[in-house]
Biopython code that builds the backbone (N, CA, C, O; Angstrom):
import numpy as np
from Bio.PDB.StructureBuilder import StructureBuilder

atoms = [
    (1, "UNK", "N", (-26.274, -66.523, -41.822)),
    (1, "UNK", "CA", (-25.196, -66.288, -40.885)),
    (1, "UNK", "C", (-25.351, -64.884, -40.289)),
    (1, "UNK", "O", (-25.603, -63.939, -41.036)),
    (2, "UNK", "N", (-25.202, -64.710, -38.907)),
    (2, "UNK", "CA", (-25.478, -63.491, -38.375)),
    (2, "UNK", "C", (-24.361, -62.686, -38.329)),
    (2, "UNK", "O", (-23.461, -63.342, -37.805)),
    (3, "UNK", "N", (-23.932, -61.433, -38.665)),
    (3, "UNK", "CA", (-22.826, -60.734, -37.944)),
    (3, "UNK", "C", (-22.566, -60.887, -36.276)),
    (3, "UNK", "O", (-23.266, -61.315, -35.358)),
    (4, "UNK", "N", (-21.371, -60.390, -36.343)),
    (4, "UNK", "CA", (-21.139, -60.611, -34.900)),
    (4, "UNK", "C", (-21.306, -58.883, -34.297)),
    (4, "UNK", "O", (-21.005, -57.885, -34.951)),
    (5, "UNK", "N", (-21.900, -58.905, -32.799)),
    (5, "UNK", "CA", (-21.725, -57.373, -32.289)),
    (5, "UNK", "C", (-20.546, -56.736, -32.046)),
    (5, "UNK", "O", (-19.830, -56.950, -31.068)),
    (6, "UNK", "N", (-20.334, -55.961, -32.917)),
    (6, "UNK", "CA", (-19.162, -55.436, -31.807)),
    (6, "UNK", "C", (-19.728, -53.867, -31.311)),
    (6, "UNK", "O", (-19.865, -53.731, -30.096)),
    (7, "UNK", "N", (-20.019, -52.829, -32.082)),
    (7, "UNK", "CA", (-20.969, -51.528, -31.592)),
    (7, "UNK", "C", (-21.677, -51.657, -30.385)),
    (7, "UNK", "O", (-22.508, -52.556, -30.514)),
    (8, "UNK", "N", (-21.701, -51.264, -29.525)),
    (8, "UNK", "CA", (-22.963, -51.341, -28.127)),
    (8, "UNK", "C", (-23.024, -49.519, -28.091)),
    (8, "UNK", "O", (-22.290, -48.565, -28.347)),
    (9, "UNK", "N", (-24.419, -49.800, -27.592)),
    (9, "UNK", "CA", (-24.808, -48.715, -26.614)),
    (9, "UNK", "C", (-24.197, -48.365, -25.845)),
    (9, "UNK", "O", (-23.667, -49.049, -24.968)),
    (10, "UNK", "N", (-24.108, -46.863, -26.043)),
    (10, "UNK", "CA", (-22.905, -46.623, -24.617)),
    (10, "UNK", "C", (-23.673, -45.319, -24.173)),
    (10, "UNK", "O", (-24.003, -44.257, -24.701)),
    (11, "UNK", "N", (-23.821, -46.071, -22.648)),
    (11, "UNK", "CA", (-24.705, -44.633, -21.578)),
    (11, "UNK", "C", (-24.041, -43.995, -21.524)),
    (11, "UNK", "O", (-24.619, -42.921, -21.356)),
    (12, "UNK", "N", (-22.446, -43.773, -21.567)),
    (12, "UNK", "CA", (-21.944, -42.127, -21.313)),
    (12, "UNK", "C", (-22.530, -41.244, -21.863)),
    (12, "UNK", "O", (-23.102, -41.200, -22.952)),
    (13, "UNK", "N", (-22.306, -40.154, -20.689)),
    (13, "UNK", "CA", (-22.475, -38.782, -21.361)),
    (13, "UNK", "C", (-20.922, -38.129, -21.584)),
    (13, "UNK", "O", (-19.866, -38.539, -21.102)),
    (14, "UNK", "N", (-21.149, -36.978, -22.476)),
    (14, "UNK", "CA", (-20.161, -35.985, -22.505)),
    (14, "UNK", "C", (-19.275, -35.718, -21.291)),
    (14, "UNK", "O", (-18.053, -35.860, -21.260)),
    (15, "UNK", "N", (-20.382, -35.148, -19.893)),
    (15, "UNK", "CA", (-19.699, -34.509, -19.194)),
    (15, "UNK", "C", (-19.087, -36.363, -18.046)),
    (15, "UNK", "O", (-18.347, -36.165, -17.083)),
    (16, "UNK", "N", (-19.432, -37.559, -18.301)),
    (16, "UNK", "CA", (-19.136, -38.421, -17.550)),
    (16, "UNK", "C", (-17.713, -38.515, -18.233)),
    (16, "UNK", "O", (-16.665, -38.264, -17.638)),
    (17, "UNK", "N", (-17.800, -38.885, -19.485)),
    (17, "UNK", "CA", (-16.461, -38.781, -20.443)),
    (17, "UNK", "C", (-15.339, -37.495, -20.041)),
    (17, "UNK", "O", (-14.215, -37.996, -20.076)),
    (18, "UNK", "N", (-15.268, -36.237, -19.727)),
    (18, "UNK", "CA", (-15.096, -34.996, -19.572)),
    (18, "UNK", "C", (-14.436, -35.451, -17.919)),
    (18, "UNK", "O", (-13.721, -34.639, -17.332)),
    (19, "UNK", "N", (-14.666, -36.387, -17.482)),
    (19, "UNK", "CA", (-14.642, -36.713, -15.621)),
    (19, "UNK", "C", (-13.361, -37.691, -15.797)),
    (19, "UNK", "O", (-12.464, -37.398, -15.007)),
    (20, "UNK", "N", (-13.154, -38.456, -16.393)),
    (20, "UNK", "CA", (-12.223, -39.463, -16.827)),
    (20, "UNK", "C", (-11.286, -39.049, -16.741)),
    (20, "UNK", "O", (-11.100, -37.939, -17.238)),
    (21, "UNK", "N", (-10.189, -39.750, -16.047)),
    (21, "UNK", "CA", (-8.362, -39.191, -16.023)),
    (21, "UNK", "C", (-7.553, -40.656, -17.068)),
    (21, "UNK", "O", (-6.484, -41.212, -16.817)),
    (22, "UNK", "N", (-8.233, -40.863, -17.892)),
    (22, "UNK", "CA", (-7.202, -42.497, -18.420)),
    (22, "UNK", "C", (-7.449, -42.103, -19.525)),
    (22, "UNK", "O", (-8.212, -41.191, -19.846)),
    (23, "UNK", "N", (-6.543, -43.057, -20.457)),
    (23, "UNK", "CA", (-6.158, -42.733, -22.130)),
    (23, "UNK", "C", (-7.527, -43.777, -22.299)),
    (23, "UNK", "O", (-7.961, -44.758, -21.695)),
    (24, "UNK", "N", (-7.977, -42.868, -23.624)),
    (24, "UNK", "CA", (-9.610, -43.841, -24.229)),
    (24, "UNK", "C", (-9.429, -43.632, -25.846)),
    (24, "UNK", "O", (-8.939, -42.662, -26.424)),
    (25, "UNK", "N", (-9.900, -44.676, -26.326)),
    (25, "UNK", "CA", (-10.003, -44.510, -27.881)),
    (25, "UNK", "C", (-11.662, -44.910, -27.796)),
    (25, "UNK", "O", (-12.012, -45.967, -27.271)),
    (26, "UNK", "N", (-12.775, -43.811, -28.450)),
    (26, "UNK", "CA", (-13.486, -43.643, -28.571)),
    (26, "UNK", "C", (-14.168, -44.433, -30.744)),
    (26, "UNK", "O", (-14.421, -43.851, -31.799)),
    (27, "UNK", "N", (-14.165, -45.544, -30.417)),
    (27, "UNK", "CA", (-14.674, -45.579, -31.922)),
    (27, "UNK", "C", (-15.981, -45.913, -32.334)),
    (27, "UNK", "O", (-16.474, -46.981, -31.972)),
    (28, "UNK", "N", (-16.734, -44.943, -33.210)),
    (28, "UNK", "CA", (-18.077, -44.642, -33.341)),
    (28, "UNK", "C", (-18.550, -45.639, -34.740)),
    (28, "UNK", "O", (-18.341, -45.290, -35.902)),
    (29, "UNK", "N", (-19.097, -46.694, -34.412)),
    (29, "UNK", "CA", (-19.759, -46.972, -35.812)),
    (29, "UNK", "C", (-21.274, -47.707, -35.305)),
    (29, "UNK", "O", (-21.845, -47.650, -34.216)),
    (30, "UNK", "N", (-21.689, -48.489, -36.731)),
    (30, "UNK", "CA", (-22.550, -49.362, -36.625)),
    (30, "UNK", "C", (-22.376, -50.704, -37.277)),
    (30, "UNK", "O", (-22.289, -50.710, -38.505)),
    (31, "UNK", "N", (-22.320, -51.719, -36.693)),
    (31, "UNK", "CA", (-22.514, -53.226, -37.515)),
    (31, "UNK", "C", (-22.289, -53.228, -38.608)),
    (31, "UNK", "O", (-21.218, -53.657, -39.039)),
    (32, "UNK", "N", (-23.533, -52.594, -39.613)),
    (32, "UNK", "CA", (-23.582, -53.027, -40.471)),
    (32, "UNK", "C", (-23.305, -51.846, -41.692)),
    (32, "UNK", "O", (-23.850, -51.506, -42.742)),
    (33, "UNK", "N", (-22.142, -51.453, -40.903)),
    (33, "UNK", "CA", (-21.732, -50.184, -41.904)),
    (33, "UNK", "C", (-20.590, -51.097, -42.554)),
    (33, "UNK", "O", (-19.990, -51.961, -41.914)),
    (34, "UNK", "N", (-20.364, -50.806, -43.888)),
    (34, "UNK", "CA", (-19.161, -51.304, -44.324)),
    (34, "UNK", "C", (-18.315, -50.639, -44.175)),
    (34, "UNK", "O", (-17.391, -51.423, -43.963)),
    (35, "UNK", "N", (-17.792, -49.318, -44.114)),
    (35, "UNK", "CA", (-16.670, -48.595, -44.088)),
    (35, "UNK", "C", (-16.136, -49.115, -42.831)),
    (35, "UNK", "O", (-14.927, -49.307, -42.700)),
    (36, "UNK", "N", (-16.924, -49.338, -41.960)),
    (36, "UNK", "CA", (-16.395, -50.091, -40.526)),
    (36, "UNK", "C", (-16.230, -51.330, -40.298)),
    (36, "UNK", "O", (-15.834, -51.687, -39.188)),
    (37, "UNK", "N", (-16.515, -52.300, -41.363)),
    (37, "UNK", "CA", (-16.469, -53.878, -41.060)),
    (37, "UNK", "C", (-14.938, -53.527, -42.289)),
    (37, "UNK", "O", (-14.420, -54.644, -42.276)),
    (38, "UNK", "N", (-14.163, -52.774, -43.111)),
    (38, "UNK", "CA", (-13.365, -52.620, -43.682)),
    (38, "UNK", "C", (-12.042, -52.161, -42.631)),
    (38, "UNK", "O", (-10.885, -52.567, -42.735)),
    (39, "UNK", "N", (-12.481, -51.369, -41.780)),
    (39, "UNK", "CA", (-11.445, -50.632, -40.806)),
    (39, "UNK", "C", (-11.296, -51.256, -40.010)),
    (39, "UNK", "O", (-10.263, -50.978, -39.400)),
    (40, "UNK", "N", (-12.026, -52.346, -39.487)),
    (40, "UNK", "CA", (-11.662, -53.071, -38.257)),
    (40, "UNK", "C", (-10.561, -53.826, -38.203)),
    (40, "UNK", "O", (-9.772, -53.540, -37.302)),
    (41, "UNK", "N", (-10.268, -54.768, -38.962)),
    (41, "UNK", "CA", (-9.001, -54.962, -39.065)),
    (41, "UNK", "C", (-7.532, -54.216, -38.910)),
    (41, "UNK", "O", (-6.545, -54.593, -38.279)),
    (42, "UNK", "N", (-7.741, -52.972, -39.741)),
    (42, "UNK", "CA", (-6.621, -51.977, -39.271)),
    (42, "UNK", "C", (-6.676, -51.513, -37.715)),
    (42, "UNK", "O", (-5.705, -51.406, -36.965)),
    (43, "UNK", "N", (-7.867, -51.294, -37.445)),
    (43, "UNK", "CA", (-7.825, -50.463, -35.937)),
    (43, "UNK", "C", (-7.517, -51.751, -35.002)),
    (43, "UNK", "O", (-6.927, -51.462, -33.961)),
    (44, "UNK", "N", (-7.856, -53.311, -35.218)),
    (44, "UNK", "CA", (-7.617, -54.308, -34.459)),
    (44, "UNK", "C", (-5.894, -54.389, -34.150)),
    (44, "UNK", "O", (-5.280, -54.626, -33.110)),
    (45, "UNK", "N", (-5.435, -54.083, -35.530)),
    (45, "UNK", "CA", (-3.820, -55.013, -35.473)),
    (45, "UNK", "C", (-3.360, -53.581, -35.122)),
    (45, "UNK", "O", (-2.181, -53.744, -34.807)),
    (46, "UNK", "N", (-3.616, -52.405, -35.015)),
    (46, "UNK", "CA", (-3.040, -51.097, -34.485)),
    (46, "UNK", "C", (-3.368, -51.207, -33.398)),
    (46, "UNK", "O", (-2.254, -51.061, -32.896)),
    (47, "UNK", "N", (-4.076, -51.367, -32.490)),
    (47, "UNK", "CA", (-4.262, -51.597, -31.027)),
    (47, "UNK", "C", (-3.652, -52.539, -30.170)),
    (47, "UNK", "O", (-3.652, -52.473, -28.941)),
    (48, "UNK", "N", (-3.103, -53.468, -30.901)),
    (48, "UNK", "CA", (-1.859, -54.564, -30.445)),
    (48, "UNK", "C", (-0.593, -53.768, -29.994)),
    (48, "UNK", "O", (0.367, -54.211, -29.364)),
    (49, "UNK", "N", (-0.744, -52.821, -30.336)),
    (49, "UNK", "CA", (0.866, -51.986, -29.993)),
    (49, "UNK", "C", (0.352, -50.781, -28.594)),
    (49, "UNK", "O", (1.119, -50.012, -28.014)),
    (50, "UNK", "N", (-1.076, -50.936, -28.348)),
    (50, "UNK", "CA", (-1.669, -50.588, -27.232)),
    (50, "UNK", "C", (-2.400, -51.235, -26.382)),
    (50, "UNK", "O", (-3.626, -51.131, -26.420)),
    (51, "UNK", "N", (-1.748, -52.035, -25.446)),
    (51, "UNK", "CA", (-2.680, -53.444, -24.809)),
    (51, "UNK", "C", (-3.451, -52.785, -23.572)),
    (51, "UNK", "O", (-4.498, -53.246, -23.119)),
    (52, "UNK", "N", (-2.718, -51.502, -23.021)),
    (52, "UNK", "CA", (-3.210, -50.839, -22.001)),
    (52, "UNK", "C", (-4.376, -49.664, -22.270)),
    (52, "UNK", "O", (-5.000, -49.035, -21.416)),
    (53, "UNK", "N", (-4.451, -49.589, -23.427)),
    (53, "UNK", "CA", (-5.236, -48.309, -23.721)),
    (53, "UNK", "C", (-6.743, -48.772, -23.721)),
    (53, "UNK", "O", (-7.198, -49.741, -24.331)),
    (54, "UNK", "N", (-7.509, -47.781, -22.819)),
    (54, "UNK", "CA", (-9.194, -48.394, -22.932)),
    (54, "UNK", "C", (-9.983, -48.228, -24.612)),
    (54, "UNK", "O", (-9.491, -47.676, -25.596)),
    (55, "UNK", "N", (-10.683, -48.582, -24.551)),
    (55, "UNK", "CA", (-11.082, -48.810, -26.262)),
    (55, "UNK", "C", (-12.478, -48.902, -25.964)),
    (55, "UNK", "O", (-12.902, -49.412, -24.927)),
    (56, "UNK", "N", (-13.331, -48.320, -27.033)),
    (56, "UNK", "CA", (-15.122, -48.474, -26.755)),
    (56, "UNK", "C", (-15.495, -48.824, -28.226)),
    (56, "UNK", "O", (-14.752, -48.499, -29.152)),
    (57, "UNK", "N", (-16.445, -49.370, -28.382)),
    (57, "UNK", "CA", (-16.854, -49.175, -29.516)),
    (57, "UNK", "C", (-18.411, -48.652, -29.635)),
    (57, "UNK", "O", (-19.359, -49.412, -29.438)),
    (58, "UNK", "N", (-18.545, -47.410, -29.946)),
    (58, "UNK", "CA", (-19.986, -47.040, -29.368)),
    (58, "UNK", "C", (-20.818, -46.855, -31.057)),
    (58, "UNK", "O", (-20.571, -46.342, -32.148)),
    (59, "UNK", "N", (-21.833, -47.585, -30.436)),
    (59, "UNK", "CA", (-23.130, -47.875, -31.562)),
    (59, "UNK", "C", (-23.386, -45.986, -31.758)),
    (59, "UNK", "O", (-23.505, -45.312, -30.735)),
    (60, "UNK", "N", (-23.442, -45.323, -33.140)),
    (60, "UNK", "CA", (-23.423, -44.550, -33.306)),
    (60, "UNK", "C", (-25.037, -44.555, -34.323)),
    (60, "UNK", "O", (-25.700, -45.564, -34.562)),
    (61, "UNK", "N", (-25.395, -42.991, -34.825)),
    (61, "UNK", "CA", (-26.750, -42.769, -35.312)),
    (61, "UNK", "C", (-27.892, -42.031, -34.949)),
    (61, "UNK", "O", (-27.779, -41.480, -33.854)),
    (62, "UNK", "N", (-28.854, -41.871, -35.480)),
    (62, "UNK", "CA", (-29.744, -40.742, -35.383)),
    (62, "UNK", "C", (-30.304, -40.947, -34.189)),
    (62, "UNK", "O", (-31.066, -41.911, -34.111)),
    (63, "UNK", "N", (-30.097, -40.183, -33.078)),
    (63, "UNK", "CA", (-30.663, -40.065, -31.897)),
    (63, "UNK", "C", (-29.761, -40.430, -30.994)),
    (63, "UNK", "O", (-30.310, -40.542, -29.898)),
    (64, "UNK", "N", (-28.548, -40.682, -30.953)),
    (64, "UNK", "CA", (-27.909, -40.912, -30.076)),
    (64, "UNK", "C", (-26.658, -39.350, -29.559)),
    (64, "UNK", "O", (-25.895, -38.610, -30.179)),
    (65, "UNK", "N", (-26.929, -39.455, -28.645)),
    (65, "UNK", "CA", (-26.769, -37.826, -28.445)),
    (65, "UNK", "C", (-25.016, -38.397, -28.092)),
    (65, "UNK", "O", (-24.478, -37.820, -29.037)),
    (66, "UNK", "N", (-24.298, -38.847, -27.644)),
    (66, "UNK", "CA", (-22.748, -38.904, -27.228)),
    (66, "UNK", "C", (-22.029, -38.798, -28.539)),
    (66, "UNK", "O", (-20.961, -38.186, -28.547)),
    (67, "UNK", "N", (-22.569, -39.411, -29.842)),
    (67, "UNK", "CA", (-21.491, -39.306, -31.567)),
    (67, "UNK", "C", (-22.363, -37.725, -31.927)),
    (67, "UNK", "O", (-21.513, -37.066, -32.524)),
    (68, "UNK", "N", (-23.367, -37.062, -31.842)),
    (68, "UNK", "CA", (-23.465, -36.115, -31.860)),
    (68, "UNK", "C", (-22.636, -35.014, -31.035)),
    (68, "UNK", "O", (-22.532, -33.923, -31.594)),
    (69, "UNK", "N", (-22.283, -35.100, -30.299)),
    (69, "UNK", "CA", (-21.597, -34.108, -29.070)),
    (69, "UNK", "C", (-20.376, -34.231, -29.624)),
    (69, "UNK", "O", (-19.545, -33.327, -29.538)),
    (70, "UNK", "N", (-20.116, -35.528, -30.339)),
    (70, "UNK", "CA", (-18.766, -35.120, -30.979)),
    (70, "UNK", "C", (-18.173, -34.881, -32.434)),
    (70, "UNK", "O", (-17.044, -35.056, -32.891)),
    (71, "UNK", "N", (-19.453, -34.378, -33.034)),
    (71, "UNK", "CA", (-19.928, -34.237, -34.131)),
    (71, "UNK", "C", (-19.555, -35.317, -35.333)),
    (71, "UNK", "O", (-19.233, -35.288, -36.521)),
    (72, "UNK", "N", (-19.768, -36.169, -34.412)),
    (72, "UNK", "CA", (-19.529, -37.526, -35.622)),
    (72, "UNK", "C", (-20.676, -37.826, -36.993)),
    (72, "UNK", "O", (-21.826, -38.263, -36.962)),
    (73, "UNK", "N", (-19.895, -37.428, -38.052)),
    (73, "UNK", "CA", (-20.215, -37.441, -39.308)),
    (73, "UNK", "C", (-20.218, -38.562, -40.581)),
    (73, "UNK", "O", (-20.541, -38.617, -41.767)),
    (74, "UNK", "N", (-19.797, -39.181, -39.811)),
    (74, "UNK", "CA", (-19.062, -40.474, -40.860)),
    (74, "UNK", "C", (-18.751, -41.375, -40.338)),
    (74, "UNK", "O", (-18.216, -40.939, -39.319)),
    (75, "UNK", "N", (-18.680, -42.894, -40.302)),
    (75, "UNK", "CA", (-18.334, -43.881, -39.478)),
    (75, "UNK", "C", (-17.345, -44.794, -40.346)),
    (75, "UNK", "O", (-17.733, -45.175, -41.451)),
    (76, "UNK", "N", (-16.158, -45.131, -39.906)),
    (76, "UNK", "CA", (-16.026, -45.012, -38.363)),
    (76, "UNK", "C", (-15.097, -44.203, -38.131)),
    (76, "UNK", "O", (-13.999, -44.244, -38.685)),
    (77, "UNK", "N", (-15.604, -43.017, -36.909)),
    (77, "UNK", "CA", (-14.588, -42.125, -36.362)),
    (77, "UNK", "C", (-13.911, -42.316, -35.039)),
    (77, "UNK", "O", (-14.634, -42.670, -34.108)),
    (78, "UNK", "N", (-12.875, -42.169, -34.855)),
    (78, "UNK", "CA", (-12.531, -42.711, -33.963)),
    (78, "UNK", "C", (-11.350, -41.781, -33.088)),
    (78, "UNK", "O", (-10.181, -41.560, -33.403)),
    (79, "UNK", "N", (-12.157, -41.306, -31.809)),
    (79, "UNK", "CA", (-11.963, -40.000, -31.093)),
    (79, "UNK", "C", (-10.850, -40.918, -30.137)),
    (79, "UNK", "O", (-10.884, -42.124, -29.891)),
    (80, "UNK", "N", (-9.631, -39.646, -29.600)),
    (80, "UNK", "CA", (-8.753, -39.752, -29.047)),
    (80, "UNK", "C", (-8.803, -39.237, -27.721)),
    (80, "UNK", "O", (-8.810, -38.006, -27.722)),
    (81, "UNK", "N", (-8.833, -39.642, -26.834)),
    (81, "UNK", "CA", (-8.862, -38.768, -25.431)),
    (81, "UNK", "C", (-8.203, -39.010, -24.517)),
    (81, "UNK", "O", (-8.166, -40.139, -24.027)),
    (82, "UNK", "N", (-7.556, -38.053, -24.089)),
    (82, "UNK", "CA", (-6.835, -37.809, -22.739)),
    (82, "UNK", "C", (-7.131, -37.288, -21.683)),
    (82, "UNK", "O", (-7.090, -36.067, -21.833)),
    (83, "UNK", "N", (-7.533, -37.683, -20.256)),
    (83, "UNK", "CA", (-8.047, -37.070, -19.360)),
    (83, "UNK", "C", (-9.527, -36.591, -19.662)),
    (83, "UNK", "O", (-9.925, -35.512, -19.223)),
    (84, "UNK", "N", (-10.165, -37.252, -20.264)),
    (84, "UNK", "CA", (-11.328, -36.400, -20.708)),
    (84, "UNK", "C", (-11.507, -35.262, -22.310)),
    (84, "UNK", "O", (-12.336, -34.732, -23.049)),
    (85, "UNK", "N", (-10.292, -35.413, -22.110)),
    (85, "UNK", "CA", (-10.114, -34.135, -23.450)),
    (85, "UNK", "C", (-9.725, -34.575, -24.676)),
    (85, "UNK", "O", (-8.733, -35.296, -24.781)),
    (86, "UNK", "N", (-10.579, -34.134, -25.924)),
    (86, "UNK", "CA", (-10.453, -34.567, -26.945)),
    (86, "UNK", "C", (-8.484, -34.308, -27.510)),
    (86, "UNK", "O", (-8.059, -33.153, -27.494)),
    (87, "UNK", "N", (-7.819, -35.113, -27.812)),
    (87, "UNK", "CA", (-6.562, -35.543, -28.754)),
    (87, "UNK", "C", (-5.983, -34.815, -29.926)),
    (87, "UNK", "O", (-5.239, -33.913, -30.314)),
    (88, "UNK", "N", (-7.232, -36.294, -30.405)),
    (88, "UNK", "CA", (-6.915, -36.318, -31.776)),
    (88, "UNK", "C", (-8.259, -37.061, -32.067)),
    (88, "UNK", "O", (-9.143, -37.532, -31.351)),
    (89, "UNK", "N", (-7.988, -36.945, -33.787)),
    (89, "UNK", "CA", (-9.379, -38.001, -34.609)),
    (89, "UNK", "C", (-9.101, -38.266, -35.903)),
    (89, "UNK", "O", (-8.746, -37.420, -36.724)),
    (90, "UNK", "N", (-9.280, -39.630, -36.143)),
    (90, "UNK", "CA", (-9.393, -39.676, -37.612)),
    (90, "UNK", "C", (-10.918, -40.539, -38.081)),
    (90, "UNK", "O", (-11.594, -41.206, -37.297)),
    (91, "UNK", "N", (-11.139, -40.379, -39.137)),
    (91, "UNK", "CA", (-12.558, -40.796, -40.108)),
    (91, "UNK", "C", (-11.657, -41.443, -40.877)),
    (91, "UNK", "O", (-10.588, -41.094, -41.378)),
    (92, "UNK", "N", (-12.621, -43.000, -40.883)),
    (92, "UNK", "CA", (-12.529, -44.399, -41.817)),
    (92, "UNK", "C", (-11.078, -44.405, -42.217)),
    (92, "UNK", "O", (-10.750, -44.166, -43.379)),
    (93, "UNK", "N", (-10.288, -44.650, -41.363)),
    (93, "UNK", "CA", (-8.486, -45.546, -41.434)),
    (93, "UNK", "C", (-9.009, -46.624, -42.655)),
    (93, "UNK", "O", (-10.162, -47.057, -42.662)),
    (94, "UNK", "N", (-8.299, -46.882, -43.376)),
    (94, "UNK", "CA", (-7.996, -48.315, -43.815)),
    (94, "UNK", "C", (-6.836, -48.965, -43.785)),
    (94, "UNK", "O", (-6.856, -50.107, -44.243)),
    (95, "UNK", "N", (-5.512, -48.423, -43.241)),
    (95, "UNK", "CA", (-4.753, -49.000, -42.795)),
    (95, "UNK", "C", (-4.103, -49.129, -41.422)),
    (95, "UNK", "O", (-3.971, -48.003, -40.942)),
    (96, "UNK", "N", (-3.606, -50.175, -40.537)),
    (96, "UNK", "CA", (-3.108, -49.737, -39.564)),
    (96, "UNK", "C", (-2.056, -48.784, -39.208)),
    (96, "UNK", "O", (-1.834, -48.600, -38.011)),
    (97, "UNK", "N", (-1.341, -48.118, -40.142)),
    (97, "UNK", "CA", (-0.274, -47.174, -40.212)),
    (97, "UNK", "C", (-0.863, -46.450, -39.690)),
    (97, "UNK", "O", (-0.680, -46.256, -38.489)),
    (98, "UNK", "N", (-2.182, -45.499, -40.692)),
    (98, "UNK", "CA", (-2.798, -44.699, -40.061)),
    (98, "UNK", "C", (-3.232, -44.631, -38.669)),
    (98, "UNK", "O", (-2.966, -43.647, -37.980)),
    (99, "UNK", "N", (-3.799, -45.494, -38.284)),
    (99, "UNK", "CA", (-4.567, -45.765, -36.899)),
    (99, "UNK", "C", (-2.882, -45.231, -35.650)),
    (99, "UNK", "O", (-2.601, -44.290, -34.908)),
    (100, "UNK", "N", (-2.159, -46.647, -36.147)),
    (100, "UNK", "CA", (-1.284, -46.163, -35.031)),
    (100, "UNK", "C", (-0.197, -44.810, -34.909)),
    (100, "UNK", "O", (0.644, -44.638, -34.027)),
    (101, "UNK", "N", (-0.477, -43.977, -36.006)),
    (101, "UNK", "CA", (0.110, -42.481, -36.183)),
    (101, "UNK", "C", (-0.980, -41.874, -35.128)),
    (101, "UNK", "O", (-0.626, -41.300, -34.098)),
    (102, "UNK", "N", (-2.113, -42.034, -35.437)),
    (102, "UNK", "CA", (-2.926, -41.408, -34.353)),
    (102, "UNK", "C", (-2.902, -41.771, -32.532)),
    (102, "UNK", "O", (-2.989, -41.011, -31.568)),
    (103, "UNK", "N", (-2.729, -43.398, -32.631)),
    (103, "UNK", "CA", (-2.310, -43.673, -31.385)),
    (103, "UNK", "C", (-1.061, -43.269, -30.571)),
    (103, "UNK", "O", (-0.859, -43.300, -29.357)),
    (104, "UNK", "N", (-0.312, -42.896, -31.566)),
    (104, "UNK", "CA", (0.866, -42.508, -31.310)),
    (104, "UNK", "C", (0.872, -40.921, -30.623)),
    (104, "UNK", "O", (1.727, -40.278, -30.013)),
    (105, "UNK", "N", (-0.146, -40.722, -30.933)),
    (105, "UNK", "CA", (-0.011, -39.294, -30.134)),
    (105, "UNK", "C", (-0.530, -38.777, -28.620)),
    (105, "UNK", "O", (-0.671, -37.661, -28.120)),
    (106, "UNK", "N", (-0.795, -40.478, -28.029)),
    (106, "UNK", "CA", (-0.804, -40.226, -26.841)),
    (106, "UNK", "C", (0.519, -39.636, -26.227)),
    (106, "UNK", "O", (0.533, -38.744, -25.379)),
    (107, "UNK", "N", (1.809, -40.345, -26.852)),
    (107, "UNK", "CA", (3.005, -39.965, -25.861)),
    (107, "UNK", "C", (3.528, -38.515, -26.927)),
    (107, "UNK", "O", (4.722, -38.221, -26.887)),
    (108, "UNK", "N", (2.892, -37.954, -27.536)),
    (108, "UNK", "CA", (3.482, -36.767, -28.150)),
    (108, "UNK", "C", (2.814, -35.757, -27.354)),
    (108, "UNK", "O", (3.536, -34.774, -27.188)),
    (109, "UNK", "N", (1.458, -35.653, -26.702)),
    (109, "UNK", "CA", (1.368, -34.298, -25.907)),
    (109, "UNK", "C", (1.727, -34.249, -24.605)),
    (109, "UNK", "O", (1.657, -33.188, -23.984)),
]
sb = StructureBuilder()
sb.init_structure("model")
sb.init_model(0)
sb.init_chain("A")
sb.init_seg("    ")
for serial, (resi, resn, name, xyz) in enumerate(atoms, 1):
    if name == "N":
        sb.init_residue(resn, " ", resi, " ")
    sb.init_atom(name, np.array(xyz, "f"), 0.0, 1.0, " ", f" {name:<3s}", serial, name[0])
structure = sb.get_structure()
């Protein structure tokens, strides 16, 4: 049985990201990471309470220069942005509480 994709390649750069005026949730993993086939569920049913918010899921790892630029250390991290500008962030949620405390801080700044 194959996993399913959800991680892609993502051509942004920094400064294309940095150009952006819309709310983005940036989440960095790989397939076949477990800490991220564990979190998905939380970050899925926390994003239900955000139907408008853009969402990525970018294939993260050695050589990929965009989870470097944001010094992503651990998967899955999952960057907050406004207008281009970093938020907020949290590393490996396992519950949706967490996730949507962080989402929640779009309407707090």
């Amino acid at each position: 049985m194959t996993m399913p994709t959800l991680y892609q390649a993502c051509a942004l750069t920094r400064s294309e990201l940095a150009a952006r005026t819309d709310d983005l949730l940036l989440q960095f993993g790989v397939d076949g990471c477990g800490h991220c086939q564990r979190a998905e569920p939380a970050i899925t049913e926390a994003l239900k309470a955000f139907p408008d918010l853009n969402h990525l899921r970018v294939e993260d790892g050695a050589g990929r220069p965009l989870g470097r630029s944001f010094r992503v250390k651990l998967w899955p991290t999952l960057v907050l942005l406004r207008g281009g500008q970093e938020l907020d962030r949290m590393v490996r949620p396992t519950q949706s509480a967490q996730v949507l405390a962080l989402l929640r801080n779009l309407f707090t700044v």
